[in-house]
N, CA, C and O atoms as a printed pandas DataFrame, in Angstrom:
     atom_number atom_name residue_name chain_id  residue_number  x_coord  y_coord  z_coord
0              1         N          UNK        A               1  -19.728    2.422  -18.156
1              2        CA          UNK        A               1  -19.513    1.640  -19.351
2              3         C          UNK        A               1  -18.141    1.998  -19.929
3              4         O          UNK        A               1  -17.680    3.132  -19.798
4              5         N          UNK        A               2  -17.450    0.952  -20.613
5              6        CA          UNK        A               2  -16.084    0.922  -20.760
6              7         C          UNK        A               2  -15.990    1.284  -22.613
7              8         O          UNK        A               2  -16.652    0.528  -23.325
8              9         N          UNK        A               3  -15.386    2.124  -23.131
9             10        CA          UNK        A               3  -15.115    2.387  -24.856
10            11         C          UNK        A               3  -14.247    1.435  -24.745
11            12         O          UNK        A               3  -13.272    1.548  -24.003
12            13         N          UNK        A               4  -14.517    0.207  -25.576
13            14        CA          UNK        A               4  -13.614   -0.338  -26.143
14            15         C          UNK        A               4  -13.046   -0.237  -27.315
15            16         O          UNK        A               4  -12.448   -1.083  -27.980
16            17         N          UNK        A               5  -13.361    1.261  -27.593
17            18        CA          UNK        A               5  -12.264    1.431  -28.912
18            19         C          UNK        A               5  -11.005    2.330  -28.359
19            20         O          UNK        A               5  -10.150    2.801  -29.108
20            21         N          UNK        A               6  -11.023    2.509  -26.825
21            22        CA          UNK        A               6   -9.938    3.458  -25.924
22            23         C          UNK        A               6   -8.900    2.217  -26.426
23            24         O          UNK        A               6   -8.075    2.479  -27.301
24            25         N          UNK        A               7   -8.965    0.875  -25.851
25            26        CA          UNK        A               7   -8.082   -0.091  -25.600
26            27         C          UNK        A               7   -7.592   -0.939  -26.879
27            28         O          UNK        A               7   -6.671   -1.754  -26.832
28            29         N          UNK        A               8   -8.153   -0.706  -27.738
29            30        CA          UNK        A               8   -7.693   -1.229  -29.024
30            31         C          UNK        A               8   -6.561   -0.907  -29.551
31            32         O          UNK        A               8   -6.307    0.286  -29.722
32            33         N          UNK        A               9   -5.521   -2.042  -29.968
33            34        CA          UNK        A               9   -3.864   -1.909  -30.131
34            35         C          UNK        A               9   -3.708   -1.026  -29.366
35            36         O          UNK        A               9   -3.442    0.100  -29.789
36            37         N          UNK        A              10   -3.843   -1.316  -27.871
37            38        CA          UNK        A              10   -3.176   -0.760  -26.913
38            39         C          UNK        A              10   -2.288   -1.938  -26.047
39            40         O          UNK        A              10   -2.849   -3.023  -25.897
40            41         N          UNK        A              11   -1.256   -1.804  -25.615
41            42        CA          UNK        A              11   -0.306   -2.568  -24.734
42            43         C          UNK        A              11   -0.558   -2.313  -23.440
43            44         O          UNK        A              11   -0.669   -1.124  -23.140
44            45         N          UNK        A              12   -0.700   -3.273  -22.436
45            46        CA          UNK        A              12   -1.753   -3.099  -21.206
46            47         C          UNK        A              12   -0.374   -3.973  -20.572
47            48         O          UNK        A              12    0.173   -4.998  -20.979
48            49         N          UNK        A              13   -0.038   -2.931  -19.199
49            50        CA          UNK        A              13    0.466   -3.642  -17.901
50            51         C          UNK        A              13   -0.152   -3.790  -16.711
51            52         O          UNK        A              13   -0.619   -2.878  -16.029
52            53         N          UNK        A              14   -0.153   -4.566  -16.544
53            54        CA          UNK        A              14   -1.424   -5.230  -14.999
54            55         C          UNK        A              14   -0.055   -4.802  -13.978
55            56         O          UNK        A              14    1.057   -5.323  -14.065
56            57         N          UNK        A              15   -0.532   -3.515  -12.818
57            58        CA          UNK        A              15   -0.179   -4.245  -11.276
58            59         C          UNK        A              15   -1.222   -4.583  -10.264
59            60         O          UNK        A              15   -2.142   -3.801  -10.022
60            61         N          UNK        A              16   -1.127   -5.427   -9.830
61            62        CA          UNK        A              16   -2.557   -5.634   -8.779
62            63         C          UNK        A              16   -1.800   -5.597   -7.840
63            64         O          UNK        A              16   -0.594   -5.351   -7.858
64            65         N          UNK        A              17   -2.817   -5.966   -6.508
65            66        CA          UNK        A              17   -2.401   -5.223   -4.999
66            67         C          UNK        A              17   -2.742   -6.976   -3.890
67            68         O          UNK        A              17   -3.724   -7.616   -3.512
68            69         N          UNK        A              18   -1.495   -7.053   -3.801
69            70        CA          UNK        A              18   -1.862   -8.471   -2.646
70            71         C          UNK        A              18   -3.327   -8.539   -2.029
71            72         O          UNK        A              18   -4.152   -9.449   -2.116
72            73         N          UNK        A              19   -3.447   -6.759   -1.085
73            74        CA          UNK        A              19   -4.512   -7.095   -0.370
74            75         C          UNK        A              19   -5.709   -6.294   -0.804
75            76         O          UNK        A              19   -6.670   -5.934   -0.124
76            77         N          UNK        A              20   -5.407   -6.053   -2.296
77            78        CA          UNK        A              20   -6.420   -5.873   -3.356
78            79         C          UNK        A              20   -7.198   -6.434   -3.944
79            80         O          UNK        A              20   -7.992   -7.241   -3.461
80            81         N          UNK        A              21   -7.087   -5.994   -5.522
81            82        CA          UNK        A              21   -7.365   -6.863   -6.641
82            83         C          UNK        A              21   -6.443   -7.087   -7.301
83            84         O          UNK        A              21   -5.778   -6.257   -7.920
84            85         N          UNK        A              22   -6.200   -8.865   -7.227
85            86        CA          UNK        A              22   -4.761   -9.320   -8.058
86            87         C          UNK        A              22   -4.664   -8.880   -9.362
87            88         O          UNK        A              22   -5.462   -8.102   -9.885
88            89         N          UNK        A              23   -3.567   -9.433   -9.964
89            90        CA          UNK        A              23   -3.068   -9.073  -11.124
90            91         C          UNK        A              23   -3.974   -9.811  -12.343
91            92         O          UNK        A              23   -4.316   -9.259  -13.388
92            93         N          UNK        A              24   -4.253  -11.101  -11.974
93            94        CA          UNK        A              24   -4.974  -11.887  -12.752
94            95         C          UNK        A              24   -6.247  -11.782  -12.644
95            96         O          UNK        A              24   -6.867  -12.556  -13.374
96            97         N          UNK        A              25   -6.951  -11.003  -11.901
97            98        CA          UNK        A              25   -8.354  -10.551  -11.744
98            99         C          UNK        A              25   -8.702   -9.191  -13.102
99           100         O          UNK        A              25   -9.595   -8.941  -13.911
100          101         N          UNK        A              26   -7.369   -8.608  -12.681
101          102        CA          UNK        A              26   -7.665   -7.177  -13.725
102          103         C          UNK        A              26   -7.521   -7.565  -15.249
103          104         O          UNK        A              26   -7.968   -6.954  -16.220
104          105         N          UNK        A              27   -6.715   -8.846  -15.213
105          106        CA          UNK        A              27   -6.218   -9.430  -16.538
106          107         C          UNK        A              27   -7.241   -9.825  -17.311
107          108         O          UNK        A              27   -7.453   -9.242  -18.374
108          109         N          UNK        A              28   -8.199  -11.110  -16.797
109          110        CA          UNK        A              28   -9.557  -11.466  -17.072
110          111         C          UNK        A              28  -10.331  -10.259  -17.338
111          112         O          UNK        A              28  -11.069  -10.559  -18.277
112          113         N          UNK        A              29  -10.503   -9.283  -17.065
113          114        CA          UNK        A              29  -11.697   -8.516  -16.733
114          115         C          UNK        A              29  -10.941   -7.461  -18.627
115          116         O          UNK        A              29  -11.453   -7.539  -19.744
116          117         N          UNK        A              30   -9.898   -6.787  -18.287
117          118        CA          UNK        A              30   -9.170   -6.358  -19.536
118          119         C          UNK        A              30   -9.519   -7.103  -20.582
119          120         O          UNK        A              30  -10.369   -6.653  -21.350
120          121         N          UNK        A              31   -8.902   -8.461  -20.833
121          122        CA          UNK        A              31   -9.276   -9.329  -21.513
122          123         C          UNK        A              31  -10.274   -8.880  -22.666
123          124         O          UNK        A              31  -10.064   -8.745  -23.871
124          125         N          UNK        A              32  -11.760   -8.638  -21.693
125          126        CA          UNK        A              32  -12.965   -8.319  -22.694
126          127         C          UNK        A              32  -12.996   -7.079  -23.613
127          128         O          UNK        A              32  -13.526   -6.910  -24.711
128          129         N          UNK        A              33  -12.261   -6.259  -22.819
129          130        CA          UNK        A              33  -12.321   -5.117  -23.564
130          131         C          UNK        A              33  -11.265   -4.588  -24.978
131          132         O          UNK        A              33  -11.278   -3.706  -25.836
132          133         N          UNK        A              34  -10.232   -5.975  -24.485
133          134        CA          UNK        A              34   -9.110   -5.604  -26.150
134          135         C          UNK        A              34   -7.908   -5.335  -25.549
135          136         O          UNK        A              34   -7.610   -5.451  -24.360
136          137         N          UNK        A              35   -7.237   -4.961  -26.483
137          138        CA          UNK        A              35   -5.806   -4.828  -26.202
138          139         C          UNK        A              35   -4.866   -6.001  -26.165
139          140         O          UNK        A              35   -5.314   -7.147  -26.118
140          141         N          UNK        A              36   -3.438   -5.726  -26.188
141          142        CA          UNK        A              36   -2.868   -7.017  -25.401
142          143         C          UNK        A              36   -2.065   -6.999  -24.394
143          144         O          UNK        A              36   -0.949   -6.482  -24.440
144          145         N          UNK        A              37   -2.497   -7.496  -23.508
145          146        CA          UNK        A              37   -1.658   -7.827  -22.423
146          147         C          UNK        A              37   -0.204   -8.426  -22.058
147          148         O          UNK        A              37    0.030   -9.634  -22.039
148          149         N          UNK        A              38    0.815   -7.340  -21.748
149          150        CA          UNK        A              38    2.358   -7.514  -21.768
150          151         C          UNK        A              38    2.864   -8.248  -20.463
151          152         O          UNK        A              38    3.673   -9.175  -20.444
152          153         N          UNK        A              39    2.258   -7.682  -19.402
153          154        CA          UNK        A              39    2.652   -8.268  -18.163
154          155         C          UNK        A              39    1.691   -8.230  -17.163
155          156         O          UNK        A              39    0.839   -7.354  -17.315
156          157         N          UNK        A              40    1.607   -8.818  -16.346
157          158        CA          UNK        A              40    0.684   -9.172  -15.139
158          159         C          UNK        A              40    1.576   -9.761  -14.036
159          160         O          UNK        A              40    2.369  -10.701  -14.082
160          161         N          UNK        A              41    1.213   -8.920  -13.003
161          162        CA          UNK        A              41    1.980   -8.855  -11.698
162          163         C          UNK        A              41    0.770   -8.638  -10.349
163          164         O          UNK        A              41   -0.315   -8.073  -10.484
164          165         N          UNK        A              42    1.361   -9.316   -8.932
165          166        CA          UNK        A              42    0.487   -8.809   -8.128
166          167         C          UNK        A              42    1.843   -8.893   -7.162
167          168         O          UNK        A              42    2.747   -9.729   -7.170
168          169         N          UNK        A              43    1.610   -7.482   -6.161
169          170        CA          UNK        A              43    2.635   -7.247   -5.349
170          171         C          UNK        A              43    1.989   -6.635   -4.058
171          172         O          UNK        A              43    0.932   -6.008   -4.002
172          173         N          UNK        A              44    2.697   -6.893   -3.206
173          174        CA          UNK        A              44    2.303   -5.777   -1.930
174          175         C          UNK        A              44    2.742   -4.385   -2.148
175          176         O          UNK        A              44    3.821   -4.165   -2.699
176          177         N          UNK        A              45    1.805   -3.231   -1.663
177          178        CA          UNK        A              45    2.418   -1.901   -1.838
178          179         C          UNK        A              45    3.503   -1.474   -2.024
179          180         O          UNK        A              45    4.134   -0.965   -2.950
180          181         N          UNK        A              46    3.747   -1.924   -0.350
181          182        CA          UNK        A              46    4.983   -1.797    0.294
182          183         C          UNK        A              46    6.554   -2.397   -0.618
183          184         O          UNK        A              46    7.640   -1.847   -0.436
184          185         N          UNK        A              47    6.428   -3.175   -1.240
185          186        CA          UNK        A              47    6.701   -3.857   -2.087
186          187         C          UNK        A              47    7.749   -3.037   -3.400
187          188         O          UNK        A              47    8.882   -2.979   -3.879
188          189         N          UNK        A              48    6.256   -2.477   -3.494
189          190        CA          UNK        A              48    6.423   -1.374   -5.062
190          191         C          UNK        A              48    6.894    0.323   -5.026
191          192         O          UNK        A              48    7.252    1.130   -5.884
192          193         N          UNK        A              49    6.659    0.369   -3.410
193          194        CA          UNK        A              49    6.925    2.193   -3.375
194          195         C          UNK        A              49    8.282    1.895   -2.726
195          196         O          UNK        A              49    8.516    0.765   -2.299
196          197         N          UNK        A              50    9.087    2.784   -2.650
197          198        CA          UNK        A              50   10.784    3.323   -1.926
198          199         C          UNK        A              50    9.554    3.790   -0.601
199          200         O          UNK        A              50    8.343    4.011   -0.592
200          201         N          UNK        A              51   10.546    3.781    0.323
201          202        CA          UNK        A              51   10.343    4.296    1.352
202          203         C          UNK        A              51   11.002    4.032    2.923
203          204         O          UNK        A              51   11.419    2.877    3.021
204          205         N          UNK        A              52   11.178    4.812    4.111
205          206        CA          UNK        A              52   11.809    4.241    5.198
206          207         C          UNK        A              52   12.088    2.809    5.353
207          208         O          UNK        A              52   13.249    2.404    5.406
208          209         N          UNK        A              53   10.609    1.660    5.462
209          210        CA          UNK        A              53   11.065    1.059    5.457
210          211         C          UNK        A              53   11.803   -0.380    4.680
211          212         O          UNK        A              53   11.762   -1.575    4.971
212          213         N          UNK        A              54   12.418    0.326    3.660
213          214        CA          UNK        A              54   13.753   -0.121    2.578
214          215         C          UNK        A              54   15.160    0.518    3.113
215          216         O          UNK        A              54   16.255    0.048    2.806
216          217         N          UNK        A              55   14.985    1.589    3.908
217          218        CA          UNK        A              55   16.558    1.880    4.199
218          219         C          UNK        A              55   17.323    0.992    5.457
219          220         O          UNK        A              55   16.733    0.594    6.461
220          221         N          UNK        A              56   18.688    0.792    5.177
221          222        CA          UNK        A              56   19.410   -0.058    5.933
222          223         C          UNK        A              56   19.279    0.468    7.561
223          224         O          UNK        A              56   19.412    1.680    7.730
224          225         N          UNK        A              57   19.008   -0.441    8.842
225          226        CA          UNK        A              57   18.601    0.185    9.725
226          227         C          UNK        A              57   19.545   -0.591   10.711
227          228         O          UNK        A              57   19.265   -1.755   10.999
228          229         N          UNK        A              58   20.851    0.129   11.329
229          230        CA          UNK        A              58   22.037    0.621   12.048
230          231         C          UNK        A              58   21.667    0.339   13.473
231          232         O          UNK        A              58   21.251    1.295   14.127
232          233         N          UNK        A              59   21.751   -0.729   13.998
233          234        CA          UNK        A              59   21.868   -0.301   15.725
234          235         C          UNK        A              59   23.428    0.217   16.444
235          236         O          UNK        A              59   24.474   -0.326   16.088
236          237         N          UNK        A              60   23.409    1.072   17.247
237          238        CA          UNK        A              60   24.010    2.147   17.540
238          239         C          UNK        A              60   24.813    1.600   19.504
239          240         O          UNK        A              60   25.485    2.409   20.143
């Protein structure tokens, strides 16, 4: 069970997960519990973390 007095005048950023739960799934569901919602996004991981493959890749 969720306190909805945690989320009250609280500012809420949604990231959801492509091969998750979208952004607009968590949005609806938030929704009930309060707060307001600033942004809502859905991205692939890969997307959102740095990692190998983001670096420029050199054939030799």
């Amino acid at each position: 069970m969720v306190d909805k007095a945690f989320f009250a005048d609280k500012k809420i950023c949604i990231l959801g997960d492509r091969d998750g739960i979208p952004g607009p799934a968590i949005a609806e569901c938030m929704q009930t519990v309060g707060g307001e919602i600033l942004f809502t996004s859905t991205n692939a991981l890969f997307e959102l973390l740095p990692g190998p493959w983001t670096w420029p890749i050199k054939l030799v």
